[in-house]
C-alpha positions in Angstrom: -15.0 10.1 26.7 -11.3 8.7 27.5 -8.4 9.6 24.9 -8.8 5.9 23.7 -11.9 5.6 22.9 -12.1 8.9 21.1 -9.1 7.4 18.9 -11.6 4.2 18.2 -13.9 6.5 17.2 -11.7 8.7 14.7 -10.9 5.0 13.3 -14.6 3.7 12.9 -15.7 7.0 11.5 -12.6 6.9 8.8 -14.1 3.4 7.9 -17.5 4.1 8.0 -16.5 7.0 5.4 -15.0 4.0 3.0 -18.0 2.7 3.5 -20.4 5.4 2.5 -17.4 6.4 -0.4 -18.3 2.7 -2.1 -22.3 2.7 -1.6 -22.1 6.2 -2.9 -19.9 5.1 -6.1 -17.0 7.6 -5.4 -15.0 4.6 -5.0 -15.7 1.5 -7.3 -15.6 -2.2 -5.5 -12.5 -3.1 -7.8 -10.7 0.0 -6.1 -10.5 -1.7 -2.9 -8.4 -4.0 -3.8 -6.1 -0.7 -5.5 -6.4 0.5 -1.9 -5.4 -3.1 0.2 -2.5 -4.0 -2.1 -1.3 -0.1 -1.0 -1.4 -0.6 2.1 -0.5 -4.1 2.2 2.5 -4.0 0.1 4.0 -0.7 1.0 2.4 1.3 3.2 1.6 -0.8 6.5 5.2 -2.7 6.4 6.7 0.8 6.6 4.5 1.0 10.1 5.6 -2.1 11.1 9.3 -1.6 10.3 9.4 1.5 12.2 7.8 0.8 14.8 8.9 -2.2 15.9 12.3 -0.9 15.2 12.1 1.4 17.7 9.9 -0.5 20.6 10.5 -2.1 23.3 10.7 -5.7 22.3 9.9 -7.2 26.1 7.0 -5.1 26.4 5.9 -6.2 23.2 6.1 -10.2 23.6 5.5 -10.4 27.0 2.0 -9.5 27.7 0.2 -9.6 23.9 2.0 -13.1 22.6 1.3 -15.1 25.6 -2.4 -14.1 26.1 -2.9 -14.3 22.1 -1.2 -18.1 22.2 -3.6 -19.1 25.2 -6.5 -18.0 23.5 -6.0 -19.5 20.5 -5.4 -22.7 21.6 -8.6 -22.8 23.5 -10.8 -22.0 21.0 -9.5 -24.0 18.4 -9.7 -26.7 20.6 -13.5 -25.8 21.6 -13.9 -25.7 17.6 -12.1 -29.4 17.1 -14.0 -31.1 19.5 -17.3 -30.0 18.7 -16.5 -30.1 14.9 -14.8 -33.6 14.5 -16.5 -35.1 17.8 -19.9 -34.0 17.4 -20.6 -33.1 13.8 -18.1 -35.3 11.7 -16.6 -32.7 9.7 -13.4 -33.4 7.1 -9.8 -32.6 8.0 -10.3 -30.0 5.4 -13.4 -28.4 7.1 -12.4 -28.6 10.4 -9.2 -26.3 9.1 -10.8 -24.1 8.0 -13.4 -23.8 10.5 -10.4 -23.5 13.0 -8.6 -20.7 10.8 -12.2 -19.1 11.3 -12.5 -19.1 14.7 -8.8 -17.8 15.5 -7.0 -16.2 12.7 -7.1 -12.4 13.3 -7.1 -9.8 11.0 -4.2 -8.1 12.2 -2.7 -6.6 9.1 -5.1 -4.7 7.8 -7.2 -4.0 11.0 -4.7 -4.6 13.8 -2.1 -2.6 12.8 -4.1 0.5 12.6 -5.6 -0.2 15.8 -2.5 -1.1 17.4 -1.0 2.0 16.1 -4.0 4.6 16.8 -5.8 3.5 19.5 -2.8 1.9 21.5 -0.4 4.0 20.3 2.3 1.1 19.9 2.0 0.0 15.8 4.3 -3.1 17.1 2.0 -4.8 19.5 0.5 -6.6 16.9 3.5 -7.7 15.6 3.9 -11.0 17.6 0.5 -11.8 16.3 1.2 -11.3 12.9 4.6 -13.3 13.3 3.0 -16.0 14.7 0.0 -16.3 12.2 1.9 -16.0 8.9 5.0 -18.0 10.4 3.5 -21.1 12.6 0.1 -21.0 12.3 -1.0 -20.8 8.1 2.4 -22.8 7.3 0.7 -25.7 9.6 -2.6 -25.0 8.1 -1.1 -25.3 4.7 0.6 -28.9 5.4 -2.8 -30.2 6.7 -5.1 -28.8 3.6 -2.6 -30.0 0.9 -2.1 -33.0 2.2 -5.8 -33.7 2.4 -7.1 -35.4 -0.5 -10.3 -33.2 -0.3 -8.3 -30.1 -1.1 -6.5 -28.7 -3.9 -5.7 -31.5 -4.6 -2.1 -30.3 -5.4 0.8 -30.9 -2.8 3.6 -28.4 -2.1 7.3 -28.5 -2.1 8.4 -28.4 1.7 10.6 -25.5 1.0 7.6 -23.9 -0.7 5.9 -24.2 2.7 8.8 -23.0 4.4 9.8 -20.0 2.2 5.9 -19.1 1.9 5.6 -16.5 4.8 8.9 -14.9 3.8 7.5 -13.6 0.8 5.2 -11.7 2.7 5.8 -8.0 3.2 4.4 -7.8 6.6 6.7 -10.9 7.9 10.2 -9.4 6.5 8.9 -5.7 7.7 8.4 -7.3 11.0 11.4 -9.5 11.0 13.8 -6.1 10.0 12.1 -4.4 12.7 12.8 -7.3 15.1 16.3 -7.3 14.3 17.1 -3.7 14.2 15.5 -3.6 17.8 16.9 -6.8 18.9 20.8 -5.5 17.9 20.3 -1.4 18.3 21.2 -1.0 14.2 21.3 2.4 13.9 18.3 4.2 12.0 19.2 7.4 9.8 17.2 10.2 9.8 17.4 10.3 5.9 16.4 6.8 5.3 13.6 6.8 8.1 12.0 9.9 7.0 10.8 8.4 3.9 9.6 5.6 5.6 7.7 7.3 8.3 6.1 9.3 5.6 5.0 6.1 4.1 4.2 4.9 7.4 1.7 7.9 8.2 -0.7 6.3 5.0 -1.2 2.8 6.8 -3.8 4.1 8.9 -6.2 6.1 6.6 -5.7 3.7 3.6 -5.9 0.6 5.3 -9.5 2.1 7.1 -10.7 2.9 3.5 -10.2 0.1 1.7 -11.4 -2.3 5.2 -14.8 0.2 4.5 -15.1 -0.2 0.5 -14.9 -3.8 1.4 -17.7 -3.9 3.8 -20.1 -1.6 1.3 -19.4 -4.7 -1.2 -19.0 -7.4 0.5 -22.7 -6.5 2.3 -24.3 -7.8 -0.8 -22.6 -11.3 -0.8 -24.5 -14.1 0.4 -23.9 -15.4 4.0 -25.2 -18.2 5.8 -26.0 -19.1 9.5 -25.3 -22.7 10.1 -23.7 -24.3 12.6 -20.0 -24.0 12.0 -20.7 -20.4 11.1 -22.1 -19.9 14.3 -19.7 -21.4 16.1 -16.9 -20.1 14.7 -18.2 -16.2 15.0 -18.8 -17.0 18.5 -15.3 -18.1 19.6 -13.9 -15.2 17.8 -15.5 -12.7 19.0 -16.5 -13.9 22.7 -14.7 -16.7 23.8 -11.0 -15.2 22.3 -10.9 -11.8 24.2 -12.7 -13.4 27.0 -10.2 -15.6 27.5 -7.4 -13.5 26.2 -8.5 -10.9 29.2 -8.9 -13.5 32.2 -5.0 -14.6 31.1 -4.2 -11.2 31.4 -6.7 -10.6 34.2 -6.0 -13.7 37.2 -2.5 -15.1 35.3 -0.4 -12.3 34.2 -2.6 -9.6 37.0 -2.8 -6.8 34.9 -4.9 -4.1 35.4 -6.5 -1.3 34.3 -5.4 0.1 30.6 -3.0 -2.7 30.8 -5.4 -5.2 30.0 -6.7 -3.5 26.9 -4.1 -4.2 24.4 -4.0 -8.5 25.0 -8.3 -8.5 24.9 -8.7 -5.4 22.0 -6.1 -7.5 19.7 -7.9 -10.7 20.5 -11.5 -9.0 19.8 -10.1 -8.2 16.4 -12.2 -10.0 13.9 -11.8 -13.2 11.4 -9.0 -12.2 9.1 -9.9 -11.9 5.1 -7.1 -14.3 4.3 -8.9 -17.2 5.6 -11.6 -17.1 2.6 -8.4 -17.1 0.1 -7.1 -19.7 1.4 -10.6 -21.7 1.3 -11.0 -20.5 -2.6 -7.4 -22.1 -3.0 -7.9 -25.1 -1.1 -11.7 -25.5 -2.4 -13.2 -26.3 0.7 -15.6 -24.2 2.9 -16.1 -21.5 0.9 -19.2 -20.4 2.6 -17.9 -20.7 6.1 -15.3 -18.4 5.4 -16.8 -16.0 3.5 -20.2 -15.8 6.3 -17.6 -15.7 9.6 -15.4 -12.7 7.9 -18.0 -10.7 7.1 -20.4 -11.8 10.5 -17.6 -11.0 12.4 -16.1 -8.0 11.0 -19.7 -6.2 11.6 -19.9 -8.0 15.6 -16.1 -6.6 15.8 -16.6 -3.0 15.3 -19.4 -2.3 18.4 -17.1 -5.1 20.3 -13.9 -3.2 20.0 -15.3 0.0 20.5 -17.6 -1.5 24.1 -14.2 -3.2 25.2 -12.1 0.2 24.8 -14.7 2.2 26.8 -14.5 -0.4 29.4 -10.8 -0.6 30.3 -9.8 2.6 29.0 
C-alpha cells in the first residue's frame, strides 16, 4: 500500500470513528456543530494561513485552479441544459441544482485531505478562493433576485463584503499575501498558530463523522435532479478535472492526483444552507450532500490507489 493511500486511510478511519462516537452516543448530534464551528472558525484557517504562507504560490494555482475552473464549467453547463432545456426548472432550482453538482466541500473535507494525504494544506486554497469569492457571490445575486426565493434582496455591498467575513477567505487571503510579498513569519507568533493548525485535521474528521451518524437518518430522495447532480459531482468533475490535467496540462503520474482527488471531493454542506435561506430545493440539497458524501469516500480512496 503506497504512502498516500495509507494517509487516506488514517483519514477515513478518524471519520469513521466520529461516526461510530455519534451512533454510540459518546458524542450527541448537537456536538457536531460544537466540533465544525471549531474547526471552522479557528482551527482550519490557522492551516490555511500557514500553509499557504509558506507555499509555493505557482505550484499551487497552476495545476489545481485551472483543472478545478474547467470542470466546473462543464458540469454546470451539462446541469443547465438538461435542467432548463429539458425539464423546465425555475432560475431558483436550476441554482441550486448547479451549486449541487459543483460546489465542493473543500473546507471541511479538502483541507484535511489536502493537508494529509497531499501533504500541501494550500492546494485547496484556490478552490476555496474561488467558491466563497466568484462563485456563491454570483449564486447569491441570482437567488435574491428571483422572485421565488427569499424573497428579500441584498445590499450590493452586502454581496460584496459577504465572503470577507468568512474566516477561511481572510486566512487564505493573509496567506496569499504573506507568500505573495515574503512578510516575515515569527517563530513566536507561528508557533501558536501551527499548534492550532495541528487540530484542523482530527476535528474537522470528527465532526464530518458525527454528521454522517445523524444525518443517516434524514430523509433523501432519488429524483431526477438528485441523480443528476450526484453524478456530475462525483464522475463527470474528476473525470474531467483528470483528462485536463491528463491530454491539456500532460501531467503524469502522482501529479495528476491532487487536480482529480480535489475535484472528487464531494457536494459541500453549505449548499443545503443556502437552499434553507433561499427556500428553494431543500430536498435536492439535503439528498446530493449526503448521496455524495457516502459515493465520495470509496471514490477518493479508489482514485488515490490509482495514481498514487
Amino acid at each position: 500500500m503506497s504512502a498516500v493511500v495509507g494517509a487516506f486511510v488514517a483519514l477515513v478511519a478518524v471519520a469513521v470513528l466520529g461516526y461510530l462516537v455519534g451512533l454510540a452516543g459518546v458524542l450527541r448530534p448537537e456536538d457536531e456543530l460544537v466540533l465544525s464551528r471549531l474547526a471552522f472558525y479557528v482551527a482550519t484557517p490557522a492551516l490555511l494561513f500557514a500553509t499557504v504562507a509558506r507555499a509555493d504560490l505557482h505550484s499551487i494555482f497552476s495545476v489545481v485552479l485551472v483543472t478545478n475552473l474547467a470542470s466546473l464549467v462543464v458540469v454546470q453547463m451539462i446541469f443547465l441544459l438538461i435542467a432548463v432545456l429539458l425539464w423546465r426548472r425555475s432560475r431558483s432550482e436550476a441554482t441550486v441544482g448547479v451549486l449541487a453538482a459543483s460546489y465542493v466541500n473543500a473546507g471541511n473535507l479538502g483541507v484535511p485531505i489536502a493537508a494529509y494525504v497531499l501533504g500541501n494544506g494550500a492546494l485547496v486554497a484556490p478552490i476555496i478562493l474561488f467558491q466563497l469569492l466568484v462563485f456563491a457571490p454570483v449564486a447569491f445575486a441570482i437567488l435574491d433576485g428571483d422572485r421565488q426565493g427569499s424573497g428579500r434582496r441584498v445590499q450590493v455591498r452586502a454581496m460584496l463584503t459577504r465572503p470577507l467575513r468568512n474566516p477561511l477567505t481572510v486566512a487564505s487571503l493573509l496567506g496569499l499575501v504573506a507568500a505573495a510579498f515574503d512578510v516575515p513569519l515569527p517563530t513566536i507568533l507561528m508557533r501558536p498558530i501551527d499548534l492550532l493548525a495541528a487540530a484542523a485535521v482530527p476535528v474537522a474528521l470528527i465532526a464530518y463523522g458525527l454528521s454522517l451518524s445523524a444525518g443517516a437518518k434524514d430523509s433523501i430522495t432519488l429524483q431526477r435532479d438528485v441523480v443528476l447532480a450526484v453524478v456530475l459531482k462525483t464522475i463527470a468533475q474528476p473525470l474531467i478535472a483528470y483528462a485536463v490535467a491528463r491530454w491539456v496540462l500532460d501531467l503524469r503520474g502522482t501529479a495528476l492526483l491532487a487536480p482529480t482527488l480535489l475535484a472528487a471531493l464531494p457536494t459541500a454542506q453549505n449548499v443545503y444552507v443556502y437552499a434553507v435561506h433561499y427556500r428553494t430545493s431543500r430536498t435536492l440539497a439535503r439528498s446530493a450532500v449526503l448521496i455524495s458524501t457516502l459515493i465520495s469516500i470509496p471514490l477518493m480512496t479508489a482514485i488515490a490507489g490509482l495514481l498514487a
